[in-house]
N, C-alpha and C positions, 0 to 999 in steps of 0.2 A: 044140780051136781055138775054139768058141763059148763057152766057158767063161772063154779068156783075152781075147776079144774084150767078154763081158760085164764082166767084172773091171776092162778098161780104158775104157768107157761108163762104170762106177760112178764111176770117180777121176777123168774130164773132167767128166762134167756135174755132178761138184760133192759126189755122193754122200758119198766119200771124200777128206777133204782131203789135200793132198799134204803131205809134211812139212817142216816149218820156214814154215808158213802160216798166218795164222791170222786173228783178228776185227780190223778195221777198222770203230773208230766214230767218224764225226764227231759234232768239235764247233765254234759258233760262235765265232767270235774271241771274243779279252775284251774286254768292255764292248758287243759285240754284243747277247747276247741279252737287255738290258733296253731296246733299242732295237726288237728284233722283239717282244717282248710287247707293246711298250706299242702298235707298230703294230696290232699283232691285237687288242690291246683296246681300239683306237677303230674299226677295221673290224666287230668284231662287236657294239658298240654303235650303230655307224649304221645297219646293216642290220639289229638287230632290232629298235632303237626309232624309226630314221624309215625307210626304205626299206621294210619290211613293211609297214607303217602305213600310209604313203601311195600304196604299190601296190593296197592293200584300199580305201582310201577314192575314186582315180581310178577304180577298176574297178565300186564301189558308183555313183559318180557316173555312172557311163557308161551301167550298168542304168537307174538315174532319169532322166539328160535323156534318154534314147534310149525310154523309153515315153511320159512327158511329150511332146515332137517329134513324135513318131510314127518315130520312127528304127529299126526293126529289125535293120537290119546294127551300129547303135553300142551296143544292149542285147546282142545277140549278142557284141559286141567283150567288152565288159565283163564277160558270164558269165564266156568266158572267160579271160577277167584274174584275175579271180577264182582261179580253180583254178590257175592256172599263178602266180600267189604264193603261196596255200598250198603248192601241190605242192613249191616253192622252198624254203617256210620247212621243210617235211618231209624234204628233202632236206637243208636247213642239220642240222637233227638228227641224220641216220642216218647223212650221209658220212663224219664224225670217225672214225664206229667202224669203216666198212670203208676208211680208209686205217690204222687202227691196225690194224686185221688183215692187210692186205698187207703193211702195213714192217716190224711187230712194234718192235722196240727201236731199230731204224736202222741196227744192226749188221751188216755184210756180209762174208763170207769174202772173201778176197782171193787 
């Protein structure tokens, strides 16, 4: 009995595909994907040559007028501005690879 109860956990949760089942891969309509490229390559131009940029430069400015004033809580602000656009742009780096390793190919049993 726990043997055919195992058997049948394998073939639900996916282990064992059932027959006549098999890979479903999407893909974008035609004439689509030269329109989501092109979107993702002005999104990842904005963000890595003005948005990083000028996240670094208000959070640089914030340290300066905030000891220039005598401002403690706005040099505070600014450190960490600082770190949390770095942090940002290390993240822009490293997410690519672990959504490539969850989805894998994009292909999904069906």
């Amino acid at each position: 009995m726990i043997v055919q109860f195992a058997a049948m956990a394998r073939s639900v949760g996916g282990f064992l595909p059932a027959e006549g089942r098999g890979m479903v891969c999407p893909v974008a309509p035609s004439g689509a994907q030269v329109l989501v490229d092109e979107f993702l390559g002005w999104f990842s131009w904005a963000l890595v040559w003005v948005a990083f940029p000028a996240g670094v430069l208000a959070a640089v400015a914030a340290v300066i007028l905030g000891k220039v004033f005598s401002m403690p809580h706005v040099s505070k602000g600014g450190l960490i501005g600082v770190f949390v656009v770095l942090g940002a742009a290390l993240l822009y780096l490293v997410i690519p690879g672990i959504l490539s390793g969850f989805l894998g190919d994009g292909c999904v049993t069906r």
